[in-house]
C-alpha positions, 0 to 999 in steps of 0.5 A, a space after each residue: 875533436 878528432 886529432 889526425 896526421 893528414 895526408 900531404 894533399 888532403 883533396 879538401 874544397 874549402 868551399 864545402 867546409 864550415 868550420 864555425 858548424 859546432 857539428 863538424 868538430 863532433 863528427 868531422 876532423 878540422 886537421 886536414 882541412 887546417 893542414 891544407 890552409 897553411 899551405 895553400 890559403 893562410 888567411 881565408 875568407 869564409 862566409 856563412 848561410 845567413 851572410 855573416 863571414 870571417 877570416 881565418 888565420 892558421 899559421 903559428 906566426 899569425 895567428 901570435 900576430 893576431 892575438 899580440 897586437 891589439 892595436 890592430 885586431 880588438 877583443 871588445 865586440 867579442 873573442 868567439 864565434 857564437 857572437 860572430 857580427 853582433 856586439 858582446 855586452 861583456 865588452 870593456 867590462 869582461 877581462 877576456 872582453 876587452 883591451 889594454 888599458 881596460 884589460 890591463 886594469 882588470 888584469 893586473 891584480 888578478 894576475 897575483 891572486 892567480 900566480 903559481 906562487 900564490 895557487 902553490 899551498 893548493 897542491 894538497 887540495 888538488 892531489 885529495 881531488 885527484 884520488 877521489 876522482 880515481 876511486 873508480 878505478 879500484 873495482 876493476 870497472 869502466 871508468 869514464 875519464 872524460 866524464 870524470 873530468 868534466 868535475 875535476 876543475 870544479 872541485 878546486 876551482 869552485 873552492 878558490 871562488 867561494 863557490 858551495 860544494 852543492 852547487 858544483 854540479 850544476 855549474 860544470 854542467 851550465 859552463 859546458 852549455 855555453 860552449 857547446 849549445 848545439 851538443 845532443 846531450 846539452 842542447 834544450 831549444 833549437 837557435 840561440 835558445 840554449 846558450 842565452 838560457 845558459 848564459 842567463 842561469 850563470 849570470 843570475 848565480 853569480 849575480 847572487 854570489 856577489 851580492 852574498 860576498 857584498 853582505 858578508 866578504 869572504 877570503 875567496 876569489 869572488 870575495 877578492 873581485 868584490 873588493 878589487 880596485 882597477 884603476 883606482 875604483 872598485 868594479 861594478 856588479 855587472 862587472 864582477 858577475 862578468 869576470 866570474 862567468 869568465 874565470 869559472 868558464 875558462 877553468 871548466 870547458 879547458 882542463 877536462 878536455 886536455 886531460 882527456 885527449 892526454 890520456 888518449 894520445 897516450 893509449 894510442 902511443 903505448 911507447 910515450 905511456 912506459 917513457 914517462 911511467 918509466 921516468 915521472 920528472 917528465 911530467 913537466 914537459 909531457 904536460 906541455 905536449 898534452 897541452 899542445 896535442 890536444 888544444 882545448 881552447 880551439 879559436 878565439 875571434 878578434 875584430 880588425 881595427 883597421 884596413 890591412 893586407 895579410 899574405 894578400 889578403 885585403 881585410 877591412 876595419 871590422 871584419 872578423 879574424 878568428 885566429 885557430 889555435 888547434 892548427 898553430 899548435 900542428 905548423 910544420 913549420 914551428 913544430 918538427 913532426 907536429 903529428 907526433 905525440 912527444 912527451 920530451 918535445 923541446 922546445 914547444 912553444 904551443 899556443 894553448 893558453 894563447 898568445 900577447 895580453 890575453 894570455 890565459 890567466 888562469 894557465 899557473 892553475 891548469 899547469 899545477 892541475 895537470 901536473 897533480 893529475 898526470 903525477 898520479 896516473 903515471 905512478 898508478 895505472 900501469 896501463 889504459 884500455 878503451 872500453 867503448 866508443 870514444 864521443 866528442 864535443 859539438 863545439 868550435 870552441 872547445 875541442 873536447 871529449 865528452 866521453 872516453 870509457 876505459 878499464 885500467 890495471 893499477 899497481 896495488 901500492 897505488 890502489 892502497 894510497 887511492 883507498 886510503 886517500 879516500 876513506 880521509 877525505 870521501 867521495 867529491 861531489 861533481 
Protein backbone atom coordinates (compact mmCIF):
# COMPACT_ATOMS: atom_id res chain seq x y z
CA UNK A 1 0.00 0.00 0.00
CA UNK A 2 1.23 3.28 -1.13
CA UNK A 3 2.20 5.76 1.92
CA UNK A 4 1.36 9.35 0.65
CA UNK A 5 1.07 13.03 2.07
CA UNK A 6 -2.28 14.18 0.22
CA UNK A 7 -3.17 17.29 -0.68
CA UNK A 8 -5.54 19.25 1.47
CA UNK A 9 -8.61 18.60 -0.94
CA UNK A 10 -7.71 15.39 -2.72
CA UNK A 11 -11.17 16.21 -5.23
CA UNK A 12 -12.10 12.35 -3.77
CA UNK A 13 -15.77 10.92 -4.74
CA UNK A 14 -16.43 8.40 -2.00
CA UNK A 15 -19.19 7.09 -4.29
CA UNK A 16 -16.10 5.73 -6.62
CA UNK A 17 -14.11 4.58 -4.01
CA UNK A 18 -14.20 0.67 -2.56
CA UNK A 19 -12.05 0.32 0.11
CA UNK A 20 -12.86 -3.36 0.73
CA UNK A 21 -11.47 -4.00 -3.06
CA UNK A 22 -8.02 -5.84 -2.04
CA UNK A 23 -6.87 -4.36 -5.55
CA UNK A 24 -7.24 -0.61 -4.62
CA UNK A 25 -4.61 -1.21 -1.86
CA UNK A 26 -2.28 -2.71 -4.60
CA UNK A 27 -2.35 -0.26 -7.16
CA UNK A 28 -4.55 2.66 -5.33
CA UNK A 29 -3.60 4.84 -2.52
CA UNK A 30 -6.39 4.77 0.56
CA UNK A 31 -4.35 7.88 2.19
CA UNK A 32 -6.16 10.43 0.52
CA UNK A 33 -9.28 9.07 0.36
CA UNK A 34 -8.97 8.56 4.55
CA UNK A 35 -7.68 12.01 4.55
CA UNK A 36 -10.83 13.44 3.04
CA UNK A 37 -13.14 11.18 5.37
CA UNK A 38 -11.73 12.75 8.69
CA UNK A 39 -12.56 16.10 7.35
CA UNK A 40 -15.52 15.53 5.93
CA UNK A 41 -17.14 12.07 6.48
CA UNK A 42 -15.86 10.57 9.65
CA UNK A 43 -18.21 7.45 10.17
CA UNK A 44 -19.37 6.65 6.49
CA UNK A 45 -21.59 4.10 5.10
CA UNK A 46 -20.28 2.10 1.94
CA UNK A 47 -22.24 -0.27 0.35
CA UNK A 48 -20.86 -3.14 -1.65
CA UNK A 49 -22.13 -4.77 -5.58
CA UNK A 50 -23.57 -7.46 -4.21
CA UNK A 51 -25.41 -5.57 -1.26
CA UNK A 52 -23.41 -6.22 1.77
CA UNK A 53 -22.28 -2.48 3.48
CA UNK A 54 -20.18 -1.38 6.29
CA UNK A 55 -19.38 1.41 8.23
CA UNK A 56 -16.03 3.07 8.48
CA UNK A 57 -14.71 5.09 11.39
CA UNK A 58 -11.11 7.10 10.31
CA UNK A 59 -10.52 9.22 13.20
CA UNK A 60 -8.02 8.41 16.06
CA UNK A 61 -10.43 8.96 18.70
CA UNK A 62 -13.21 6.45 16.99
CA UNK A 63 -11.81 4.14 15.78
CA UNK A 64 -10.03 3.77 20.27
CA UNK A 65 -13.79 3.82 20.81
CA UNK A 66 -14.66 1.48 18.49
CA UNK A 67 -11.98 -1.30 19.57
CA UNK A 68 -12.16 -0.47 23.48
CA UNK A 69 -15.55 -0.85 23.95
CA UNK A 70 -16.82 -3.96 23.45
CA UNK A 71 -19.94 -3.67 24.83
CA UNK A 72 -21.07 -1.89 22.26
CA UNK A 73 -19.36 -3.19 18.85
CA UNK A 74 -18.71 -7.05 19.29
CA UNK A 75 -15.65 -9.53 17.77
CA UNK A 76 -17.62 -12.68 17.96
CA UNK A 77 -19.33 -12.72 14.33
CA UNK A 78 -15.55 -11.73 12.93
CA UNK A 79 -12.97 -8.92 13.07
CA UNK A 80 -12.09 -8.59 9.11
CA UNK A 81 -13.90 -7.86 5.83
CA UNK A 82 -13.26 -11.23 4.11
CA UNK A 83 -16.16 -12.09 6.38
CA UNK A 84 -18.13 -9.39 6.01
CA UNK A 85 -22.21 -10.18 6.76
CA UNK A 86 -21.82 -13.82 7.24
CA UNK A 87 -20.93 -15.73 10.92
CA UNK A 88 -17.11 -16.52 11.57
CA UNK A 89 -16.87 -20.19 13.01
CA UNK A 90 -13.80 -19.09 14.96
CA UNK A 91 -16.41 -17.05 17.30
CA UNK A 92 -16.39 -17.54 21.10
CA UNK A 93 -13.52 -20.20 20.26
CA UNK A 94 -10.61 -17.84 18.60
CA UNK A 95 -8.98 -15.36 21.33
CA UNK A 96 -8.92 -12.59 18.34
CA UNK A 97 -12.89 -13.90 17.70
CA UNK A 98 -14.31 -13.18 20.84
CA UNK A 99 -15.40 -11.10 23.84
CA UNK A 100 -14.55 -10.66 27.58
CA UNK A 101 -15.18 -12.94 29.21
CA UNK A 102 -14.55 -15.60 26.82
CA UNK A 103 -11.52 -13.52 25.68
CA UNK A 104 -10.38 -12.33 28.59
CA UNK A 105 -10.08 -16.31 29.63
CA UNK A 106 -8.37 -17.21 26.80
CA UNK A 107 -6.08 -14.25 27.00
CA UNK A 108 -4.89 -14.30 30.27
CA UNK A 109 -2.35 -16.97 30.07
CA UNK A 110 -1.40 -16.37 26.88
CA UNK A 111 -0.50 -13.12 27.65
CA UNK A 112 2.53 -14.55 30.32
CA UNK A 113 3.80 -16.80 27.76
CA UNK A 114 4.18 -13.92 25.48
CA UNK A 115 5.05 -11.23 27.80
CA UNK A 116 8.75 -9.15 26.98
CA UNK A 117 9.72 -10.68 30.34
CA UNK A 118 9.25 -14.15 29.44
CA UNK A 119 10.27 -13.82 25.03
CA UNK A 120 13.50 -12.06 26.61
CA UNK A 121 16.04 -15.20 26.59
CA UNK A 122 14.78 -15.35 22.64
CA UNK A 123 16.93 -12.38 21.70
CA UNK A 124 20.04 -14.48 20.83
CA UNK A 125 17.63 -16.54 18.63
CA UNK A 126 16.48 -13.82 16.75
CA UNK A 127 19.71 -11.76 16.33
CA UNK A 128 21.42 -15.32 14.58
CA UNK A 129 17.77 -14.98 12.22
CA UNK A 130 18.47 -11.77 11.72
CA UNK A 131 22.30 -12.32 10.24
CA UNK A 132 21.21 -14.96 8.36
CA UNK A 133 18.69 -13.10 6.65
CA UNK A 134 21.46 -10.56 5.93
CA UNK A 135 23.86 -12.83 4.26
CA UNK A 136 22.55 -11.78 1.02
CA UNK A 137 23.96 -8.64 1.10
CA UNK A 138 27.83 -9.76 1.50
CA UNK A 139 27.89 -10.39 -2.67
CA UNK A 140 27.12 -6.84 -3.29
CA UNK A 141 23.77 -8.23 -5.04
CA UNK A 142 20.00 -7.33 -5.27
CA UNK A 143 18.55 -8.22 -2.12
CA UNK A 144 14.99 -8.65 -1.65
CA UNK A 145 14.08 -7.26 1.68
CA UNK A 146 10.32 -7.84 1.37
CA UNK A 147 10.69 -11.12 0.20
CA UNK A 148 13.40 -11.82 2.91
CA UNK A 149 11.06 -10.88 5.26
CA UNK A 150 8.33 -12.39 4.42
CA UNK A 151 10.55 -15.53 6.32
CA UNK A 152 11.60 -13.70 9.02
CA UNK A 153 8.88 -14.04 11.79
CA UNK A 154 8.76 -17.91 10.84
CA UNK A 155 11.97 -18.37 11.99
CA UNK A 156 11.39 -17.61 15.73
CA UNK A 157 7.76 -17.78 15.51
CA UNK A 158 7.64 -21.24 14.27
CA UNK A 159 10.55 -22.24 17.01
CA UNK A 160 8.17 -20.72 19.87
CA UNK A 161 5.43 -22.93 18.68
CA UNK A 162 7.16 -26.21 18.24
CA UNK A 163 6.72 -25.89 14.49
CA UNK A 164 9.64 -28.33 12.13
CA UNK A 165 12.21 -26.24 10.27
CA UNK A 166 10.59 -27.93 6.83
CA UNK A 167 7.66 -26.62 7.33
CA UNK A 168 8.44 -23.09 7.80
CA UNK A 169 8.21 -22.34 4.15
CA UNK A 170 5.02 -23.45 3.42
CA UNK A 171 3.09 -21.88 6.23
CA UNK A 172 4.48 -18.22 5.51
CA UNK A 173 3.43 -18.80 2.14
CA UNK A 174 -0.45 -20.20 3.33
CA UNK A 175 -0.50 -17.13 6.22
CA UNK A 176 -0.21 -14.93 3.47
CA UNK A 177 -2.95 -16.37 1.39
CA UNK A 178 -5.23 -15.96 3.71
CA UNK A 179 -4.85 -12.20 3.88
CA UNK A 180 -4.33 -11.60 0.29
CA UNK A 181 -6.32 -14.32 -1.63
CA UNK A 182 -7.10 -12.25 -4.49
CA UNK A 183 -3.20 -11.26 -4.87
CA UNK A 184 -1.74 -12.59 -8.74
CA UNK A 185 1.00 -14.23 -6.99
CA UNK A 186 -1.21 -16.36 -4.22
CA UNK A 187 -4.36 -16.43 -5.93
CA UNK A 188 -5.23 -20.36 -7.02
CA UNK A 189 -9.23 -19.93 -7.93
CA UNK A 190 -11.45 -17.29 -8.71
CA UNK A 191 -14.19 -16.19 -5.59
CA UNK A 192 -13.52 -17.57 -2.07
CA UNK A 193 -11.85 -20.61 -3.70
CA UNK A 194 -8.43 -19.71 -2.45
CA UNK A 195 -8.87 -18.37 0.85
CA UNK A 196 -11.15 -21.68 2.20
CA UNK A 197 -8.13 -23.69 0.38
CA UNK A 198 -5.84 -21.73 2.61
CA UNK A 199 -7.86 -21.83 5.62
CA UNK A 200 -8.30 -25.47 5.12
CA UNK A 201 -4.45 -26.59 4.65
CA UNK A 202 -3.70 -24.22 7.89
CA UNK A 203 -6.36 -25.79 10.18
CA UNK A 204 -5.72 -29.62 9.03
CA UNK A 205 -1.84 -28.59 10.05
CA UNK A 206 -2.53 -27.37 13.17
CA UNK A 207 -5.10 -29.98 13.55
CA UNK A 208 -2.20 -32.52 13.25
CA UNK A 209 0.05 -30.37 15.22
CA UNK A 210 -2.03 -30.67 18.29
CA UNK A 211 -2.89 -34.08 18.17
CA UNK A 212 1.09 -34.76 17.92
CA UNK A 213 1.45 -32.32 21.17
CA UNK A 214 -1.48 -34.71 22.51
CA UNK A 215 0.73 -37.96 22.32
CA UNK A 216 3.79 -36.57 23.40
CA UNK A 217 3.60 -32.47 24.67
CA UNK A 218 6.10 -30.50 24.07
CA UNK A 219 7.76 -27.10 25.79
CA UNK A 220 6.37 -25.03 23.11
CA UNK A 221 3.42 -22.86 22.53
CA UNK A 222 1.25 -25.07 20.66
CA UNK A 223 2.29 -27.77 23.62
CA UNK A 224 1.37 -24.80 26.16
CA UNK A 225 -2.11 -24.48 24.25
CA UNK A 226 -2.69 -28.15 24.77
CA UNK A 227 -2.48 -27.87 28.20
CA UNK A 228 -4.09 -24.41 28.98
CA UNK A 229 -6.70 -24.03 31.52
CA UNK A 230 -9.19 -20.95 30.63
CA UNK A 231 -11.84 -20.57 33.17
CA UNK A 232 -11.21 -23.70 34.86
CA UNK A 233 -11.17 -26.21 31.99
CA UNK A 234 -8.98 -27.12 29.31
CA UNK A 235 -9.43 -25.84 25.55
CA UNK A 236 -10.95 -28.20 23.08
CA UNK A 237 -9.24 -29.06 19.76
CA UNK A 238 -10.98 -27.12 17.37
CA UNK A 239 -10.44 -24.48 19.87
CA UNK A 240 -6.42 -24.85 20.00
CA UNK A 241 -6.16 -25.14 15.97
CA UNK A 242 -8.12 -21.79 16.15
CA UNK A 243 -5.90 -19.89 18.19
CA UNK A 244 -2.82 -21.60 16.36
CA UNK A 245 -4.09 -20.20 13.22
CA UNK A 246 -4.43 -17.18 15.03
CA UNK A 247 -1.28 -16.50 16.49
CA UNK A 248 1.15 -17.86 13.62
CA UNK A 249 -1.43 -15.44 11.33
CA UNK A 250 -0.59 -12.43 13.41
CA UNK A 251 3.19 -13.07 13.52
CA UNK A 252 3.37 -13.55 9.84
CA UNK A 253 1.50 -11.10 7.50
CA UNK A 254 2.49 -8.03 10.18
CA UNK A 255 6.09 -8.15 10.94
CA UNK A 256 7.40 -8.34 7.41
CA UNK A 257 5.41 -5.76 5.90
CA UNK A 258 6.41 -3.19 8.83
CA UNK A 259 10.11 -3.96 8.12
CA UNK A 260 9.60 -3.17 4.71
CA UNK A 261 7.75 -0.11 4.71
CA UNK A 262 10.47 0.83 7.57
CA UNK A 263 13.33 0.22 5.29
CA UNK A 264 11.42 2.41 2.53
CA UNK A 265 10.34 5.35 4.59
CA UNK A 266 14.07 5.39 5.39
CA UNK A 267 15.45 5.59 1.52
CA UNK A 268 13.32 8.02 0.86
CA UNK A 269 14.32 9.97 3.96
CA UNK A 270 18.09 9.88 3.79
CA UNK A 271 18.36 12.51 6.90
CA UNK A 272 16.32 10.20 9.40
CA UNK A 273 18.36 6.74 7.63
CA UNK A 274 22.23 9.08 9.07
CA UNK A 275 20.17 10.17 12.52
CA UNK A 276 19.70 6.95 13.54
CA UNK A 277 22.87 5.51 12.07
CA UNK A 278 24.37 8.23 13.76
CA UNK A 279 22.69 7.46 17.10
CA UNK A 280 21.70 3.59 17.49
CA UNK A 281 19.80 3.93 21.08
CA UNK A 282 17.18 5.52 18.78
CA UNK A 283 16.00 2.19 18.03
CA UNK A 284 13.27 2.29 20.32
CA UNK A 285 11.60 4.93 19.21
CA UNK A 286 12.35 4.74 15.48
CA UNK A 287 10.79 1.52 15.82
CA UNK A 288 7.69 2.90 17.15
CA UNK A 289 7.49 5.36 14.12
CA UNK A 290 8.00 2.41 11.66
CA UNK A 291 5.16 0.84 13.34
CA UNK A 292 3.23 4.08 12.90
CA UNK A 293 4.48 4.83 9.17
CA UNK A 294 3.63 1.68 8.00
CA UNK A 295 0.53 0.13 9.64
CA UNK A 296 0.67 -3.55 8.94
CA UNK A 297 -2.65 -4.50 10.21
CA UNK A 298 -4.74 -2.07 7.91
CA UNK A 299 -8.52 -2.42 9.64
CA UNK A 300 -10.10 -4.72 11.91
CA UNK A 301 -14.33 -5.03 11.83
CA UNK A 302 -16.61 -4.94 14.90
CA UNK A 303 -20.30 -5.56 14.84
CA UNK A 304 -22.69 -2.90 16.48
CA UNK A 305 -24.53 -4.41 19.59
CA UNK A 306 -26.78 -1.73 19.60
CA UNK A 307 -28.66 1.32 18.02
CA UNK A 308 -26.22 4.24 18.31
CA UNK A 309 -25.34 7.71 16.55
CA UNK A 310 -21.77 8.33 15.75
CA UNK A 311 -21.18 12.25 14.49
CA UNK A 312 -24.65 11.85 13.11
CA UNK A 313 -24.55 8.85 11.82
CA UNK A 314 -27.48 6.35 12.58
CA UNK A 315 -25.91 2.72 13.08
CA UNK A 316 -28.19 0.19 13.71
CA UNK A 317 -27.41 -3.45 16.00
CA UNK A 318 -25.73 -5.30 13.65
CA UNK A 319 -24.42 -3.32 11.19
CA UNK A 320 -20.63 -3.81 10.38
CA UNK A 321 -17.92 -1.01 11.70
CA UNK A 322 -14.85 -1.64 10.33
CA UNK A 323 -12.41 0.49 12.13
CA UNK A 324 -9.01 1.98 9.60
CA UNK A 325 -5.97 1.73 11.63
CA UNK A 326 -3.61 3.04 8.69
CA UNK A 327 -5.89 6.53 8.83
CA UNK A 328 -5.88 6.89 12.97
CA UNK A 329 -2.08 6.35 12.95
CA UNK A 330 -2.20 9.59 9.84
CA UNK A 331 -5.04 12.23 12.02
CA UNK A 332 -3.78 15.64 11.93
CA UNK A 333 -5.34 15.99 14.90
CA UNK A 334 -3.56 13.40 17.37
CA UNK A 335 -0.27 13.33 15.32
CA UNK A 336 1.71 16.69 14.60
CA UNK A 337 2.82 16.50 10.90
CA UNK A 338 1.55 12.83 10.30
CA UNK A 339 3.12 12.67 7.08
CA UNK A 340 6.53 13.03 8.20
CA UNK A 341 8.59 10.00 9.05
CA UNK A 342 10.05 10.83 12.25
CA UNK A 343 12.36 8.62 14.18
CA UNK A 344 12.16 10.63 17.60
CA UNK A 345 8.18 11.19 17.17
CA UNK A 346 7.38 11.67 20.98
CA UNK A 347 4.66 10.96 21.95
CA UNK A 348 3.31 8.72 19.31
CA UNK A 349 0.48 6.72 20.55
CA UNK A 350 -0.19 4.85 17.22
CA UNK A 351 -2.65 2.24 16.97
CA UNK A 352 -0.66 -0.48 14.99
CA UNK A 353 -1.16 -3.10 17.56
CA UNK A 354 -4.79 -1.82 17.95
CA UNK A 355 -6.45 -0.49 20.92
CA UNK A 356 -8.67 -1.83 24.50
CA UNK A 357 -8.97 -5.83 25.16
CA UNK A 358 -7.63 -7.08 21.65
CA UNK A 359 -4.57 -5.18 21.83
CA UNK A 360 -2.15 -7.41 20.12
CA UNK A 361 -0.71 -10.16 21.92
CA UNK A 362 1.78 -10.76 20.23
CA UNK A 363 3.35 -6.72 20.10
CA UNK A 364 6.04 -7.83 23.18
CA UNK A 365 7.32 -10.14 20.47
CA UNK A 366 7.26 -7.59 17.04
CA UNK A 367 8.80 -4.96 19.21
CA UNK A 368 11.86 -7.35 20.26
CA UNK A 369 12.00 -8.42 16.76
CA UNK A 370 11.97 -5.19 15.15
CA UNK A 371 14.36 -3.93 17.36
CA UNK A 372 17.14 -6.86 16.71
CA UNK A 373 16.37 -6.51 13.03
CA UNK A 374 16.69 -2.36 12.89
CA UNK A 375 19.72 -2.79 15.51
CA UNK A 376 21.77 -4.78 12.74
CA UNK A 377 21.04 -2.49 9.91
CA UNK A 378 21.63 0.83 11.21
CA UNK A 379 25.27 -0.70 12.55
CA UNK A 380 25.85 -2.35 9.19
CA UNK A 381 24.42 -0.85 6.04
CA UNK A 382 25.66 2.30 5.38
CA UNK A 383 23.17 3.13 2.89
CA UNK A 384 19.90 1.19 0.92
CA UNK A 385 19.23 1.64 -3.04
CA UNK A 386 16.23 0.56 -4.83
CA UNK A 387 16.86 -1.75 -7.42
CA UNK A 388 13.99 -2.22 -9.06
CA UNK A 389 10.09 -1.71 -8.89
CA UNK A 390 8.75 -1.51 -5.70
CA UNK A 391 5.07 -4.29 -5.78
CA UNK A 392 2.43 -4.18 -3.10
CA UNK A 393 0.24 -6.57 -1.53
CA UNK A 394 -3.54 -7.03 -2.85
CA UNK A 395 -5.21 -7.16 0.52
CA UNK A 396 -7.43 -4.63 2.65
CA UNK A 397 -6.15 -6.20 5.52
CA UNK A 398 -2.59 -6.15 5.10
CA UNK A 399 -0.78 -3.09 4.13
CA UNK A 400 2.02 -4.82 2.94
CA UNK A 401 5.03 -4.94 0.36
CA UNK A 402 5.54 -7.86 -1.55
CA UNK A 403 8.51 -6.92 -3.18
CA UNK A 404 11.50 -4.37 -2.63
CA UNK A 405 14.77 -5.12 -4.28
CA UNK A 406 17.70 -3.17 -2.97
CA UNK A 407 21.44 -3.14 -3.43
CA UNK A 408 23.33 -2.07 0.02
CA UNK A 409 27.03 -0.76 1.16
CA UNK A 410 27.76 -2.59 4.39
CA UNK A 411 30.50 -1.19 6.67
CA UNK A 412 33.13 -4.18 6.33
CA UNK A 413 33.26 -4.72 10.44
CA UNK A 414 29.41 -5.48 9.81
CA UNK A 415 30.33 -7.88 6.62
CA UNK A 416 32.85 -9.80 8.71
CA UNK A 417 30.03 -10.39 11.95
CA UNK A 418 27.47 -11.22 9.23
CA UNK A 419 29.88 -13.98 7.83
CA UNK A 420 31.27 -15.10 10.76
CA UNK A 421 27.38 -15.44 12.37
CA UNK A 422 26.74 -17.41 9.45
CA UNK A 423 29.29 -19.80 8.94
CA UNK A 424 27.94 -20.82 13.26
CA UNK A 425 24.70 -21.09 12.41
CA UNK A 426 24.03 -21.87 8.25
CA UNK A 427 21.73 -20.73 6.19
CA UNK A 428 17.73 -20.22 7.70
CA UNK A 429 15.29 -22.34 5.79
CA UNK A 430 12.45 -19.73 4.90
Amino acid sequence: MRITAPSHDAGVDLGTVDLADHDFYAAGDPHPVWAHMRRHAPVHRSTLPDGRSFWSVTRYHDVDAVLRDHTRFTSSRGTLLSVLGGTDPAGNKMMAASDPPVHTALRKPMSKVLSHRALQPHNPQIRRVVHRMLAPLLDGGVWDVAAAGSGFPMAFTGTLMGLPEEDWAQLARLTTTAVAPQDADYRRSEGHGTLAAAHHELFAYFSGQVRRRRRDPGDDLVGFLVEMEADGRKLRHDEIVYNCYSLLLGANVTTPHAVAATVLALIENPREWDRWRADPPLTPTAVEEGLRWSSPANHFMRYATRDMVLHGQRIQEGEAVVAWLGSANRDEDVFADPYRFDITRSPNRHVAFGFGPHYCIGAPLARIALAALFHVLVTAVERFTVAGPVEHLASNFVAGIKSLPLTARLSPEAGRAIEAAVAEDGPVVV
